[in-house]
N, C-alpha and C positions, 0 to 999 in steps of 0.2 A: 790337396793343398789349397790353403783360402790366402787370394792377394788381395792384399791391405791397399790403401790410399797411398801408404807413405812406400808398400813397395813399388807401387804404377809412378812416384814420382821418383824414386830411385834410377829406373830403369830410365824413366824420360833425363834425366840428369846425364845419366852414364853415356843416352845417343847423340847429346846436345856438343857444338863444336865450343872448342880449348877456351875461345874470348867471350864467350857469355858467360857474365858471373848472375852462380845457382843459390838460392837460398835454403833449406831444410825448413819445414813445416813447423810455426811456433810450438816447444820445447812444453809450454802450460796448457795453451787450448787446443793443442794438434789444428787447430784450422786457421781459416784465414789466409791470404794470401802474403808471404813476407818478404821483404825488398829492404834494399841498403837506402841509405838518405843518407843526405849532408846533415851533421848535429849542429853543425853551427850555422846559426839560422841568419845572424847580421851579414859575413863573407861572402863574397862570390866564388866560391873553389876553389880559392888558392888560400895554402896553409891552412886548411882545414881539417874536424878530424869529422868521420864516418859510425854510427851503428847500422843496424839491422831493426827493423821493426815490424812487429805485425800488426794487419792492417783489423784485423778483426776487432768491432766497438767495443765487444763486451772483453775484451783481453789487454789490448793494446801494449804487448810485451816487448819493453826495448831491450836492447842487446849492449855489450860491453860497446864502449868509446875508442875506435883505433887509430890511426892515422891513416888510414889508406882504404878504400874499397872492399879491396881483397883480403884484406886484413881481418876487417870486419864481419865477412862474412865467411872467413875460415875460423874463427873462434866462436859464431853463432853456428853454424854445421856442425864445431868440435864438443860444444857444449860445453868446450873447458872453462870457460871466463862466467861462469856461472855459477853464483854459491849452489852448494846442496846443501838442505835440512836435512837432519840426523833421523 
């Protein structure tokens, strides 16, 4: 059996405790390293909403807009909040 990058960060995810929030590997370029942000750039964290970004130059893939953190980065994980091409 050959282990992949995305399953070594699988596994690191699954050993990681309940309050870190985990990001999946960008969805286009598999690399890069990807993290939640504030989208809203003028606020100070209140009433603000949250994506997912990756940090890779040549990719720089944003993720759906949520209201919350966790939010954000359970539908970048889910991949649900993302058109597919046919």
């Amino acid at each position: 059996m050959t282990v992949t990058q995305n399953d070594l960060r699988d596994f690191w995810h699954d050993s990681m405790q309940e309050d870190e929030l985990y990001t999946k590997p960008c969805p286009l370029c598999g690399g890069g390293d990807t993290y939640v942000e504030n989208a809203c750039k003028e606020c100070n964290g209140e009433g603000c909403d949250y994506n997912v970004v990756c940090d890779n130059p040549n990719c720089a893939l944003i993720g759906p807009v949520r209201s919350t953190p966790e939010d954000a980065a359970k539908i970048w994980n889910d991949r649900s909040g993302f058109n597919k091409s046919k």
